[in-house]
MMTF fields as JSON, N, C-alpha, C and O atoms, coordinates in Angstrom:
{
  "mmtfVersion": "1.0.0",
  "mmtfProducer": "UNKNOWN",
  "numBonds": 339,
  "numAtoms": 340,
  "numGroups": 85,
  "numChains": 1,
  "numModels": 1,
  "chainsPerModel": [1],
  "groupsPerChain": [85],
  "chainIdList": ["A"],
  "bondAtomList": [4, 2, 8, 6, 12, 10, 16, 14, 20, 18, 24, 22, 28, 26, 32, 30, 36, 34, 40, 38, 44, 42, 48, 46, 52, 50, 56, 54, 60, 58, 64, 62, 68, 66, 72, 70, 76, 74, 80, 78, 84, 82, 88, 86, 92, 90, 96, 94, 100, 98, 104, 102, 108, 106, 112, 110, 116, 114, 120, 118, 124, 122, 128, 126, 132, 130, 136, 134, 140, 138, 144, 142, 148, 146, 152, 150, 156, 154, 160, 158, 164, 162, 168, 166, 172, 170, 176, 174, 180, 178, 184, 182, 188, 186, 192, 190, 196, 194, 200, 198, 204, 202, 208, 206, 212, 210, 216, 214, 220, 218, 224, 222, 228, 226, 232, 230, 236, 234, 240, 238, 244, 242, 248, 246, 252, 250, 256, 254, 260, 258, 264, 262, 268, 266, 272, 270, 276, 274, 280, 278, 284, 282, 288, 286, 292, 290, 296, 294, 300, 298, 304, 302, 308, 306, 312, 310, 316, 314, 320, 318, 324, 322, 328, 326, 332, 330, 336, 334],
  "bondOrderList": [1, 1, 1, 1, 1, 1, 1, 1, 1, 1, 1, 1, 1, 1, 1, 1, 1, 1, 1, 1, 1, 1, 1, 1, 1, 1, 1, 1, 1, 1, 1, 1, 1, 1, 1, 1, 1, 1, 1, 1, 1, 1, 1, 1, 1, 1, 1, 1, 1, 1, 1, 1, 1, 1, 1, 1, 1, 1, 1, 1, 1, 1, 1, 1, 1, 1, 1, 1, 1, 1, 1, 1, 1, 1, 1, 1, 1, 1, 1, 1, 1, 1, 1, 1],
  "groupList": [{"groupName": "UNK", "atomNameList": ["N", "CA", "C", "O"], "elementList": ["N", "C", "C", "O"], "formalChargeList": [0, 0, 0, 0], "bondAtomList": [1, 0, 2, 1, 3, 2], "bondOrderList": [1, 1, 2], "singleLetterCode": "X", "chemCompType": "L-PEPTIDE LINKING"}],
  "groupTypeList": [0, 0, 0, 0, 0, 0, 0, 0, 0, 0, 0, 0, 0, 0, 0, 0, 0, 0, 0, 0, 0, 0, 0, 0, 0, 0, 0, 0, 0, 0, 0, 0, 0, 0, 0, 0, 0, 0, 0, 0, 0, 0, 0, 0, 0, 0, 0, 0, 0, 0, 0, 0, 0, 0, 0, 0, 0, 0, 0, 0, 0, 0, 0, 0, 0, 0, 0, 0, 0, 0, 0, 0, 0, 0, 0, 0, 0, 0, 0, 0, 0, 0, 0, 0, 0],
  "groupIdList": [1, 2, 3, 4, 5, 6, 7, 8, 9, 10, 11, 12, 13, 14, 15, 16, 17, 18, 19, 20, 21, 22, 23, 24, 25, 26, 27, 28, 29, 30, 31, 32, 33, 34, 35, 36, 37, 38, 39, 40, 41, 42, 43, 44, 45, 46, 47, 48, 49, 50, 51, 52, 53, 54, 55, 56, 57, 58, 59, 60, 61, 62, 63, 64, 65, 66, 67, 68, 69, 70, 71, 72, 73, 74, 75, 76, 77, 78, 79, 80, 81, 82, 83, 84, 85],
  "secStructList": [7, 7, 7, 7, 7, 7, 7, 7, 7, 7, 7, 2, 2, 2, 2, 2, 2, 2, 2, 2, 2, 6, 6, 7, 1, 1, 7, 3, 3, 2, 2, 0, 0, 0, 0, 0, 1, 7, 7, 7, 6, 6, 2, 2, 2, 2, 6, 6, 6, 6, 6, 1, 3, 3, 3, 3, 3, 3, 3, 7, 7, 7, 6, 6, 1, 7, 7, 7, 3, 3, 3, 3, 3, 3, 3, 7, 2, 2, 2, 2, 2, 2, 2, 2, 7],
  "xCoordList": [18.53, 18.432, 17.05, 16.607, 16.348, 15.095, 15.133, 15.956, 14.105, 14.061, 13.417, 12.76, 13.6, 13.619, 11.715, 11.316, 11.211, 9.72, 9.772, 10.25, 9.329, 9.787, 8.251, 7.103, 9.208, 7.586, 6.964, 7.371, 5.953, 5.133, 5.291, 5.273, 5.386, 5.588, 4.531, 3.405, 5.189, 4.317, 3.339, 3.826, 2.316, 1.548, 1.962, 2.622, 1.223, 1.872, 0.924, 1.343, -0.036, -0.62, -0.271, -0.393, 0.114, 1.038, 2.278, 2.786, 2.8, 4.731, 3.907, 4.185, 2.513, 2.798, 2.197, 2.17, 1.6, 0.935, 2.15, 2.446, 2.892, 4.432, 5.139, 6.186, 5.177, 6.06, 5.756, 6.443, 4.557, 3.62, 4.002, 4.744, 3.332, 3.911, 5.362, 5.667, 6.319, 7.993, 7.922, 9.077, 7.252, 7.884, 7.202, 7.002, 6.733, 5.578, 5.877, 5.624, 6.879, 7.568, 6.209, 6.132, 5.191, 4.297, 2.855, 2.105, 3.23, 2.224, 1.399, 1.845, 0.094, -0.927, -2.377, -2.467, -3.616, -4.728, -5.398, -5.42, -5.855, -6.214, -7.429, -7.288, -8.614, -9.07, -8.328, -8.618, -7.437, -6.801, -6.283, -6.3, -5.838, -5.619, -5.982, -5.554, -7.476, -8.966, -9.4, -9.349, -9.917, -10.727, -9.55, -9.695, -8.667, -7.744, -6.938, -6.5, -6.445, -4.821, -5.621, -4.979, -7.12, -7.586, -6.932, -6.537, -6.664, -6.522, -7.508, -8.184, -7.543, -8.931, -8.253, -7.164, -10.086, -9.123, -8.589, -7.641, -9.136, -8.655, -7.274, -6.739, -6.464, -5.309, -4.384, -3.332, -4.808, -4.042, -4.946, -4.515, -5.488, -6.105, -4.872, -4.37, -4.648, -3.649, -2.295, -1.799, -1.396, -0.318, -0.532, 0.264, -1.468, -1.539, -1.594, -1.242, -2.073, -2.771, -1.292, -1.157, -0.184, 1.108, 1.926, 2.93, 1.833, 3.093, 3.848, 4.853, 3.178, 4.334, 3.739, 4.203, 2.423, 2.397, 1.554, 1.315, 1.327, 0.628, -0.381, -0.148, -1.876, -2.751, -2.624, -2.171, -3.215, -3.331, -4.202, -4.13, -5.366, -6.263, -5.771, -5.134, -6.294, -5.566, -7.033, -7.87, -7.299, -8.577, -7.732, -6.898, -8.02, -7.705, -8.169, -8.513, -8.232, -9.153, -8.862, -8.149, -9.69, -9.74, -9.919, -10.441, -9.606, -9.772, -10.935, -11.249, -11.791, -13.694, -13.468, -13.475, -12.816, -13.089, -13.737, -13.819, -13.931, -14.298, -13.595, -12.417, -13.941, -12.7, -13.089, -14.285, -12.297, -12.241, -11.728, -10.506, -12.452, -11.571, -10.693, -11.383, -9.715, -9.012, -7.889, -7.342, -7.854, -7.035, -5.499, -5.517, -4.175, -3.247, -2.449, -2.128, -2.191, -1.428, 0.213, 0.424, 1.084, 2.53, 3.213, 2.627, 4.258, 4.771, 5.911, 6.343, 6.281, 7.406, 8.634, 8.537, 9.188, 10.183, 10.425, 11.604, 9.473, 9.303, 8.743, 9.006, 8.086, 7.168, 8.413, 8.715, 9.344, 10.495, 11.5, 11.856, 12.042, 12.48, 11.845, 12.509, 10.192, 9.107, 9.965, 10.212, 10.139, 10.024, 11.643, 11.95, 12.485, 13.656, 14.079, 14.971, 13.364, 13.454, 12.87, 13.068],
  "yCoordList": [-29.717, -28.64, -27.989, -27.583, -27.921, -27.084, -25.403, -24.732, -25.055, -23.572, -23.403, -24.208, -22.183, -21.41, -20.67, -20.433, -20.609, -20.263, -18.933, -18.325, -18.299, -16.232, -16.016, -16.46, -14.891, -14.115, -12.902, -11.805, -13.16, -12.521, -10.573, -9.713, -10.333, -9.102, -8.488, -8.791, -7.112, -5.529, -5.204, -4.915, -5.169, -4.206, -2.748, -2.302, -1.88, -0.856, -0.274, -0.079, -0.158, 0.064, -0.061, 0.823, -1.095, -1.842, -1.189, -1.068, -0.828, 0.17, 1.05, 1.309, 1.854, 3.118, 3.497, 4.654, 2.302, 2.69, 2.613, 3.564, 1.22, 0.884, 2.001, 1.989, 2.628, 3.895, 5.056, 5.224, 5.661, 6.891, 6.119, 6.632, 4.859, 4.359, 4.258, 4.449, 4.058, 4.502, 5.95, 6.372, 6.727, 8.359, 8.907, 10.121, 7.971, 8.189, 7.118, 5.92, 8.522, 7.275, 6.828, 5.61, 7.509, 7.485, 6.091, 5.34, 6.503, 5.889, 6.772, 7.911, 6.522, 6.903, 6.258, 5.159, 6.861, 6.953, 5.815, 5.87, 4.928, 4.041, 5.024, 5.233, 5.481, 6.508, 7.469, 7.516, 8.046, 8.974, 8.423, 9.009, 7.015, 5.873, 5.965, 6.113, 5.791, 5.137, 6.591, 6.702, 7.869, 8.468, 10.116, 10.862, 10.021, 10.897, 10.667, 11.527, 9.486, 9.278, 7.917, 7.102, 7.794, 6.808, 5.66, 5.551, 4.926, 3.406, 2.754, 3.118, 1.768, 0.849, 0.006, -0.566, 0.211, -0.992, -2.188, -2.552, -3.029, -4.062, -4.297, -5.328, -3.065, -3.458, -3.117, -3.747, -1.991, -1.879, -3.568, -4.391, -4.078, -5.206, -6.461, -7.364, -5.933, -7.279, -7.484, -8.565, -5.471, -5.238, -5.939, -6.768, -5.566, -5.929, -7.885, -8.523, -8.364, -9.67, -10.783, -11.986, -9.679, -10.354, -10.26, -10.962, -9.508, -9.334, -7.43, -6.859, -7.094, -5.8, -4.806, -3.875, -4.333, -3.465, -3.916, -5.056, -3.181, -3.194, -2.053, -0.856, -2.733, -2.135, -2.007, -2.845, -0.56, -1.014, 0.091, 1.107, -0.401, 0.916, 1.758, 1.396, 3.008, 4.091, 4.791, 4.827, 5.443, 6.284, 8.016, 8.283, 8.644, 9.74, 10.963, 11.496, 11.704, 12.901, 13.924, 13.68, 15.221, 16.371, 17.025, 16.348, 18.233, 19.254, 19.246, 19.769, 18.767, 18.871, 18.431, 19.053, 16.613, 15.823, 14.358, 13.156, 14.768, 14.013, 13.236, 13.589, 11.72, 10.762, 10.044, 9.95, 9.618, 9.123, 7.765, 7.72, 6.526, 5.389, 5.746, 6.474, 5.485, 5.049, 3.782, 3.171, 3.733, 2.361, 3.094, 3.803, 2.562, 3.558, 2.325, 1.321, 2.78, 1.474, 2.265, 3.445, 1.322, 1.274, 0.32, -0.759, 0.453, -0.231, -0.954, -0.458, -2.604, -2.607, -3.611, -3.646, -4.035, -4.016, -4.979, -4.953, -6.313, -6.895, -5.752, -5.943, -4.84, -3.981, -3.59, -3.921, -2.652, -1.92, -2.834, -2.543, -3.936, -5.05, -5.324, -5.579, -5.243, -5.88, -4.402, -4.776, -3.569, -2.123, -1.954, -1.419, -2.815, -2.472, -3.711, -3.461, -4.978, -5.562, -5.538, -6.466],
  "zCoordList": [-13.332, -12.384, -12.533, -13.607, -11.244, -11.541, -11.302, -10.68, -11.928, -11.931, -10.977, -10.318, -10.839, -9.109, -10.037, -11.177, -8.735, -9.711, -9.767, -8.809, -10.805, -10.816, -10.246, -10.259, -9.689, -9.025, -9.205, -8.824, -9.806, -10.511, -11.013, -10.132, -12.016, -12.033, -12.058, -12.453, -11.365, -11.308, -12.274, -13.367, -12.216, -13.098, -12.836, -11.897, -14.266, -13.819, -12.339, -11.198, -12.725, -11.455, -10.01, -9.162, -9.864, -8.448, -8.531, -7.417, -9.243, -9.417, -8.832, -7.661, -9.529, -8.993, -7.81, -7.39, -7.14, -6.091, -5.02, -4.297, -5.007, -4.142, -4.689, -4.042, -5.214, -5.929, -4.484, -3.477, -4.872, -3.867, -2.264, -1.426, -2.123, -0.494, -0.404, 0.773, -1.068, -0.809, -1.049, -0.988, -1.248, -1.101, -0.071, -0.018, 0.948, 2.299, 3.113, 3.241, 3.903, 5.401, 6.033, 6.193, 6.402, 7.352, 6.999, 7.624, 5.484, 4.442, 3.955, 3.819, 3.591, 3.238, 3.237, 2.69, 3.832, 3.831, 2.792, 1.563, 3.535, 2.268, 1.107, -0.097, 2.057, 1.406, 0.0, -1.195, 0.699, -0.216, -1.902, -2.985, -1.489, -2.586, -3.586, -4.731, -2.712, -3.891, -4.727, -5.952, -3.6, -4.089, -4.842, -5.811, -3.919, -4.671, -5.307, -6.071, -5.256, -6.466, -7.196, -7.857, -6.977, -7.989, -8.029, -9.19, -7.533, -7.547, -6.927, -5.965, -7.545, -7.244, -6.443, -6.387, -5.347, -3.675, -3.882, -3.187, -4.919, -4.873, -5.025, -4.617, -5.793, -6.423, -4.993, -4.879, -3.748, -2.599, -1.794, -2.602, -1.182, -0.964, -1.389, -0.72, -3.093, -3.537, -2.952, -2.634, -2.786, -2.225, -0.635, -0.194, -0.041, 1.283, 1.459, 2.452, 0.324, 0.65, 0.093, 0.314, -0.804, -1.296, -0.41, -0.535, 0.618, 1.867, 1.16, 1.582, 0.383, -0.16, 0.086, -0.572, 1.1, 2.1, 3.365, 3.764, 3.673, 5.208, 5.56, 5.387, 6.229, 6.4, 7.989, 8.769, 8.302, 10.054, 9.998, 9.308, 11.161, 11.593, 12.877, 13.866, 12.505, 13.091, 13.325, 12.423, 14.867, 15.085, 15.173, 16.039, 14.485, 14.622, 14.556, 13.501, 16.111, 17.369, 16.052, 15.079, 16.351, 16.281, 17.475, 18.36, 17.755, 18.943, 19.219, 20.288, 18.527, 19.228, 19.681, 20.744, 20.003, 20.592, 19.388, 19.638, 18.693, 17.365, 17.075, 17.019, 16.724, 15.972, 14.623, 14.349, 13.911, 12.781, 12.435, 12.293, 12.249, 12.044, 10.512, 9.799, 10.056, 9.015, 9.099, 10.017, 7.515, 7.44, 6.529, 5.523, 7.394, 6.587, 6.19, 6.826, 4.733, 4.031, 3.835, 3.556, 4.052, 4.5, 3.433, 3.345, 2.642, 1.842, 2.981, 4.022, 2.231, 3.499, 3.155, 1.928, 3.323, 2.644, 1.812, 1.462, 1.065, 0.524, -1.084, -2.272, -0.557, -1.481, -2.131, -3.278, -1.112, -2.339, -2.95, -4.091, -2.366, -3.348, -4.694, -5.699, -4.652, -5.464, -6.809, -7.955, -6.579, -7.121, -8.061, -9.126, -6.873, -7.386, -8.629, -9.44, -8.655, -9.227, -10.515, -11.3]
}
């Protein structure tokens, strides 16, 4: 009988970033990630590049009339499996 191949475990880093994106229906700011809750891009890049979140760009106005590109990362449901396991 062959073994089923295991898939790869969490660093802690990766728990706690899929941790912060499951307590954020909306997600969060890839920005905010890096420069406020300090995780290094590559390690959101890896979540996004394993299937266990999701990047999408979002332009978002101010009342001037002013806009802003950002990229908002979304955990999804491969991610909280990844979490519960």
């Amino acid at each position: 009988m062959a073994a089923s191949p295991r898939e790869p475990s969490l660093t802690r880093e990766q728990r706690r970033a899929l941790g912060l994106l499951a307590s954020t229906p909306y997600g969060v700011i890839e920005d905010l990630l890096v420069y406020a809750y300090e995780f290094d891009g590559a390690i959101i890049a890896g979540l996004v590049d394993e299937g266990l979140a999701t990047a999408h760009r979002e332009i978002l106005g101010a009342s001037d009339g002013t806009t802003i590109e950002v990229i908002r990362i979304r955990i999804r449901d491969a991610g909280r499996q990844a979490l519960e396991g």
